[in-house]
N, C-alpha and C positions, 0 to 999 in steps of 0.2 A: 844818546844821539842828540845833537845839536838840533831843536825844532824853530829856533827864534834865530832873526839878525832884524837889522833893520829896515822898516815896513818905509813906504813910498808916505810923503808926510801930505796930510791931507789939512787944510784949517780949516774944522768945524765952525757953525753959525750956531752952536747953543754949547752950554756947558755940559761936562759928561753925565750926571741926573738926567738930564732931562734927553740929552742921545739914547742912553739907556732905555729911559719910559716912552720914545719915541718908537724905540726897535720894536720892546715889547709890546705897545700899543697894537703897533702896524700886525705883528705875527697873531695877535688877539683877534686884531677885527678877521684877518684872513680867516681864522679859524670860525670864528661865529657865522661867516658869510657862508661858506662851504657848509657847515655842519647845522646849524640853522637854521637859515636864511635859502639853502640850498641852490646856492648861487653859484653858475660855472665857476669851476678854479680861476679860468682865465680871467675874469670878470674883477674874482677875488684879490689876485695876486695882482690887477692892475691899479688896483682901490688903495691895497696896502702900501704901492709904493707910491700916491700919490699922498697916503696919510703920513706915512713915515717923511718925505720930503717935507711936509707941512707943519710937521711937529719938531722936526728937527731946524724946523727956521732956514731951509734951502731953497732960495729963490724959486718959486713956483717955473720960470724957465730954465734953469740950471735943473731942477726935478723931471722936467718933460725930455730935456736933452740927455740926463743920466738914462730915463727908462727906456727912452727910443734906440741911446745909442745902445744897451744894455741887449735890447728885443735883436737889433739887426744883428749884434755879434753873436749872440746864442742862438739865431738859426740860423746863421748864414756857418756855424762849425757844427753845429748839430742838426740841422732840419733834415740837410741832402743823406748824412747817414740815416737818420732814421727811415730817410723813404725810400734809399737802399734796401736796408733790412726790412721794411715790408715786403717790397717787392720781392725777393728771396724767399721768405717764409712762406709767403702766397703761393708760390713755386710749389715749395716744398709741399703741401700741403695737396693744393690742386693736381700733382701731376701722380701722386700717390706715391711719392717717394717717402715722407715722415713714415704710412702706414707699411712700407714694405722694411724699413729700417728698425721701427717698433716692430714687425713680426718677426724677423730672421733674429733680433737679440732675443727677442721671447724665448722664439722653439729651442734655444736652445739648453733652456735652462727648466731646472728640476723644480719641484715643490719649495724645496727649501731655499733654491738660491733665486726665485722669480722674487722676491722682495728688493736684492740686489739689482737682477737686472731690469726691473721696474724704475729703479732711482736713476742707471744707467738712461734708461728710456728718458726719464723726465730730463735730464740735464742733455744731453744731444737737440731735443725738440726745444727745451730752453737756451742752446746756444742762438739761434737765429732769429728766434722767435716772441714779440711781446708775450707777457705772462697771459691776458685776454685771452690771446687768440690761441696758446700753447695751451691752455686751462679746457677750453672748448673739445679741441682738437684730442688731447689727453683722457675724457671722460668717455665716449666710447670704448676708448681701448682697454681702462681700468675698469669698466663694467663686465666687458667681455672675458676678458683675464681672470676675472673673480668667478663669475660663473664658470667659463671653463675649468679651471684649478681647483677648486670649491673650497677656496681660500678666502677670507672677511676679505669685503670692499678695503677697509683698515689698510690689513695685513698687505696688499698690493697697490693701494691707494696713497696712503702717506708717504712710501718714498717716491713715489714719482712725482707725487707735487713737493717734495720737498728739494728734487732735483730740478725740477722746475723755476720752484722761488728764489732758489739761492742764485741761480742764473741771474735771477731779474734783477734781484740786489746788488751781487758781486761783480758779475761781470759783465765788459761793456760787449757789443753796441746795443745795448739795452738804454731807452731812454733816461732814464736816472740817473746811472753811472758816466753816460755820457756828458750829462750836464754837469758833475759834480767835478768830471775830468775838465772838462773848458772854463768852469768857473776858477776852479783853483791851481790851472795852468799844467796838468799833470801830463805825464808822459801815456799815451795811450798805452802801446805796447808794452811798459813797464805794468801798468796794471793790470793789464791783460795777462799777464804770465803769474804775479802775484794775487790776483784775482782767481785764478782758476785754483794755484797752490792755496790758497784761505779756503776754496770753496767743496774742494775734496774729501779732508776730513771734516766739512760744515753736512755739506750731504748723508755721509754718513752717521753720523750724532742722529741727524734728524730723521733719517729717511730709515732706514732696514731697523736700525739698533730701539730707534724710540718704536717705529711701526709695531714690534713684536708687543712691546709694554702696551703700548696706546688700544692694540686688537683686544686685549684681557679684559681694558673697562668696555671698549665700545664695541662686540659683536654682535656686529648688522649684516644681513644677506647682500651681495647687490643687486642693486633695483633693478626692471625689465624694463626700464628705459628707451634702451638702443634695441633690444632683443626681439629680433625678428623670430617667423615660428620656424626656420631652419639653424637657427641659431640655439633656439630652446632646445630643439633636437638634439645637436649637435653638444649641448651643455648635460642632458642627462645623459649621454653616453658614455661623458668624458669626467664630471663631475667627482670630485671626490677620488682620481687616479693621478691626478697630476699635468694629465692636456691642457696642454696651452695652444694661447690663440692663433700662436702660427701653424700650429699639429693640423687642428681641426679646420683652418679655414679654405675655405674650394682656391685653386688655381686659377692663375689670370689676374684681370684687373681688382681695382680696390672694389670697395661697396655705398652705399648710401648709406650708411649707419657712422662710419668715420666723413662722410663729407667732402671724399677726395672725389677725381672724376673718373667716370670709368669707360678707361680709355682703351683698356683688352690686355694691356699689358704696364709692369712698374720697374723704374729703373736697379739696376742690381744693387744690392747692399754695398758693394765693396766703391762702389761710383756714389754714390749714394751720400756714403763716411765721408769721402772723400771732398767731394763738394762741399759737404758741410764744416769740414775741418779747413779748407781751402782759406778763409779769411784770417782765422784765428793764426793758422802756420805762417802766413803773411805776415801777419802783426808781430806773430811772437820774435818770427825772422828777424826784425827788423829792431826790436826790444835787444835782442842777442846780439848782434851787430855792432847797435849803437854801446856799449859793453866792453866787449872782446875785441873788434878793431878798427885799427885806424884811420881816420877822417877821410885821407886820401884812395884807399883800399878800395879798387873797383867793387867789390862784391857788395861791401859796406852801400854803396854809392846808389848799386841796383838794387838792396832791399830797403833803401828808404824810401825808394821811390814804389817798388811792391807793397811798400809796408805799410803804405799812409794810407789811413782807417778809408780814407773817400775811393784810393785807387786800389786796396783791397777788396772794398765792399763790392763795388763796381765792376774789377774782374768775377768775382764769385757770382754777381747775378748775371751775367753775360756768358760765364758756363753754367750755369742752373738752365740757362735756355737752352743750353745744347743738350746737358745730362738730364734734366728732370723733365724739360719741357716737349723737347723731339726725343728724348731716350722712353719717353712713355706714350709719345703716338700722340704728342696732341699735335694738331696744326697751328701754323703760324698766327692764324686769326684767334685760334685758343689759345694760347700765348698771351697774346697781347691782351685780349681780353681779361685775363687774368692778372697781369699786369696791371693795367687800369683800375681793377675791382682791389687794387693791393692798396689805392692813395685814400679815396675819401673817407676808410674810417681811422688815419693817425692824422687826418686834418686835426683834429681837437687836442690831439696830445701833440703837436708840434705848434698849435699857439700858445697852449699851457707852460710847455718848454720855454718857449720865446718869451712870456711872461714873466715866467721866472728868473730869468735871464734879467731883463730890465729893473726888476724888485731884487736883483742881488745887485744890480751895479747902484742902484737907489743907496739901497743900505750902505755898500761903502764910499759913495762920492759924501755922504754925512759925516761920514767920520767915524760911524758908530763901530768900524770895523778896527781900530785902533785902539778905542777903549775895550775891546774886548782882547788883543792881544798885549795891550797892556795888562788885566786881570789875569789872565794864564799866564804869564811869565813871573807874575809876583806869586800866585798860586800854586800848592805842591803840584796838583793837580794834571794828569798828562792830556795833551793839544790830543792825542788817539780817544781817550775816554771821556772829552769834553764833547769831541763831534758827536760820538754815540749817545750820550746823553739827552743833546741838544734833537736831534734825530728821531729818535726815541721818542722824546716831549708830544711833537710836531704830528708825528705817526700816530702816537695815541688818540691828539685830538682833532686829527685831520680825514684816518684814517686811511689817508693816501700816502704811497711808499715812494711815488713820484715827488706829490708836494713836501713829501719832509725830507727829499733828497735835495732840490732847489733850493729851499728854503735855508736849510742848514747850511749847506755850501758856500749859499749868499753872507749868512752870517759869520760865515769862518774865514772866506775867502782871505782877507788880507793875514792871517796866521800862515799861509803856504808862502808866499812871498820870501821867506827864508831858509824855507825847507830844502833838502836834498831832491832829489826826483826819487828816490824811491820815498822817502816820506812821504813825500804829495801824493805819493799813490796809496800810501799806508793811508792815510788822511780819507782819502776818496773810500776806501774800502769800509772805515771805521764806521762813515757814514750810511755806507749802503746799508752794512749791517743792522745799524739803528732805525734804518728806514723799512725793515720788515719786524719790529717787535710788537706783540702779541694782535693780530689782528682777531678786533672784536665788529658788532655789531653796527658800526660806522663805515665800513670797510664792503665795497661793495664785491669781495671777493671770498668774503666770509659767507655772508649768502648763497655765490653763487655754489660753493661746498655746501652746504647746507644742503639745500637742493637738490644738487645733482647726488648726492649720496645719500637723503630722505631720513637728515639726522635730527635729532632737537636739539634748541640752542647747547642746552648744559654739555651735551655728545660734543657737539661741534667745539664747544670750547678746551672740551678734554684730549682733543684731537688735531685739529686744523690752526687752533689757537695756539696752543701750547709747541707744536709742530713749528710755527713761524715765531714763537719766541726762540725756541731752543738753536734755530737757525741766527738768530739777531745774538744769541748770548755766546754761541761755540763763532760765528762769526769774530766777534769781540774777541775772545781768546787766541783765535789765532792769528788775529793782525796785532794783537800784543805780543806775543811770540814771536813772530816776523819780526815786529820793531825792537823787539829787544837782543836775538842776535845780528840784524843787519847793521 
């Protein structure tokens, strides 16, 4: 496949040494500021792109105009989605829709196949859902599961956060993905549909298949955490037979242990799916369209307009009010309230984004984005395993899956400029991948595993680590497959 044409010509103010040692510079300080220095990202990534402007000899107001215009473009295409998709997930979550969606896949499944529909679990709750707040939401239910079933935390625990992560990575409207999509001009809905195809056999590598291997080294009970004493009850009864969470749980509303509201009653599984799938059907819509037919084609005409990630997202939380919100008896005032309670905490990840966004157009109004697609095209080296790499770097020493998604993006961007549209999405994909490999102890999501599952570090890293490489390496694999029969 053809990855290169010609890139928009920019004329650098310093020779390519020192653009080079200017990138790297800029990506070094970010890292020590964050990891170090423990300096918001924001803070970071606003530092880097005033160092990289300054190393690279870019008029200190040519520097201030590249990162402001860089800030307003990446949230003014990514902000409104991301506070969509809070608000949605907040939805889901509050009206006890996730918990009744998580129970009816549960009940339905056996001892042997709850590792499956566990992974199932984590990837539905990770379509809508920041990995934080799916992570949170998730750990109730994998504790209860495990006691119920009297199957290792492990054994029911790793695929669902592994259907969980691969979400975060892979698919958009996940803040990362969405950045990597605006930064390097990709087709949403193109990646959306080869995002979720990368992310199915990614899931399973990690989640059911590694979970069996992973349960041998690390068998741990799970902890009484969430376990209230009808819950305990309800666990030696069932313990060691196969009950699962939806079997033994009382009728009616959710509970205080999952965090939803209990409101007396949850919306039906099949409304449930549905809303939840309602965006992604959209998108995909409209990816298929843009495809198969032609320009003038009424239908074509109506799913672009359903299909745009803002008037997707926007219809889906607008029937979440009606399915999730009044289909579970909350009132209007609980609603809204909930609603509200969904913005101030992706305040922080939607100026981190914006940040990023200005320290990727920093990097390439220098130029340094040229000399670098100049080195891949002289290089055997493929533009898909260069993003991973680069990714990868970032993740390790940043330990954030977001900041090596921006980061990396910014530094590739001008390599898409030639690319097909599914490449640019293969590209996007490469990256996410990269942006979950091996999270270690820098990573404040390694902990929060830690913790919640009451492992030591060595456990955790035989497990949660290894879990999120295998997703960053089978990731890898199959966006190389992709790219190499498309």
């Amino acid at each position: 496949m053809n990855l290169f044409a010609a890139d928009d010509v920019i004329t650098p103010h310093a020779g390519t040494g020192q653009l080079i040692a200017a990138a790297l510079i800029a990506i070094a300080v970010i890292v020590l500021l964050i990891t170090k220095l423990k300096l918001h990202p924001f803070l970071s990534l606003t530092i880097g792109a005033l160092v990289v402007g300054a190393l690279a000899k870019l008029p200190m107001a040519d520097t201030l105009t590249s990162f402001s215009t860089g800030v307003g473009s990446t949230i003014a295409g990514v902000g409104i989605l991301i506070a969509l998709g809070a608000m949605f997930g907040r939805l889901l979550a509050d009206s006890g829709a996730a918990d009744q969606l998580v129970d009816t896949i549960v009940s339905r499944a056996s001892a042997t196949t709850l590792p499956w529909a566990m992974a199932l679990v984590g990837a539905l709750i990770g379509l809508p859902m920041f990995f934080e707040i799916g992570l949170v939401l998730l750990m109730p239910v994998i504790m209860l599961v495990s006691i119920r079933s009297g199957l290792s935390v492990i054994r029911v625990g790793i695929p669902a956060l592994a259907g969980l992560s691969a979400m975060h990575g892979l698919v958009p409207p996940h803040p990362g993905p969405l950045v990597a999509i605006d930064a390097l001009k990709a087709d949403l809905g193109v990646t959306l549909l080869l995002g979720i195809l990368v992310a199915v056999p990614t899931v399973i590598v990690a989640g059911p298949l590694f979970a069996k291997i992973a349960a041998r080294w690390v068998d741990v009970p799970a902890p009484t955490l969430f376990v209230t004493e009808r819950e305990d009850q309800l666990a030696h009864a069932g313990a060691g037979t196969g009950t699962n969470a939806a079997a033994a749980a009382p009728a009616g509303g959710s509970t205080d242990a999952t965090g939803v509201a209990a409101t007396g009653r949850r919306p039906a599984f099949g409304t449930t799916l549905a809303t939840v799938l309602l965006p992604v059907v959209l998108m995909m819509g409209k990816a298929l369209a843009d495809i198969f037919a032609a320009e003038d084609n009424q239908l074509r005409v109506a799913l672009d307009f359903v299909g745009n990630p803002l008037i997707a997202l926007l219809l889906a939380v607008l029937v979440a009010i009606v399915t999730f919100g009044r289909g579970s008896g909350m009132s209007l005032g609980e609603i809204s309230t909930s609603l509200e309670r969904s913005l101030p905490p992706i305040a922080g990840i939607v100026l981190i984004v914006g940040a990023g966004g200005g320290f990727k157009q920093t990097l390439v109004d220098t130029g340094i984005g040229n000399v670098i697609a100049d080195f891949a095209k002289s290089s055997d080296i493929s533009v898909l395993l260069l993003a991973w790499i680069v990714a990868v770097l970032i993740r390790l020493a940043t330990g954030s899956a977001t900041v090596a998604t921006i980061t990396a993006s910014g530094v590739l961007a001008p390599l898409a400029s030639g690319l097909s549209t599914t490449d640019t999405s293969l590209l996007v994909l490469a990256i996410g991948a990269g942006s979950v490999f091996f999270s270690h102890v820098n990573d404040a999501g390694f902990w929060l595993v830690k913790e919640y599952f009451k492992l030591s570090i060595p456990q955790n890293l035989k497990t949660w680590s290894l879990m999120e490489t295998l997703i960053s390496v089978t990731g890898l694999v199959m966006v190389l497959l992709v790219g190499a029969v498309v």
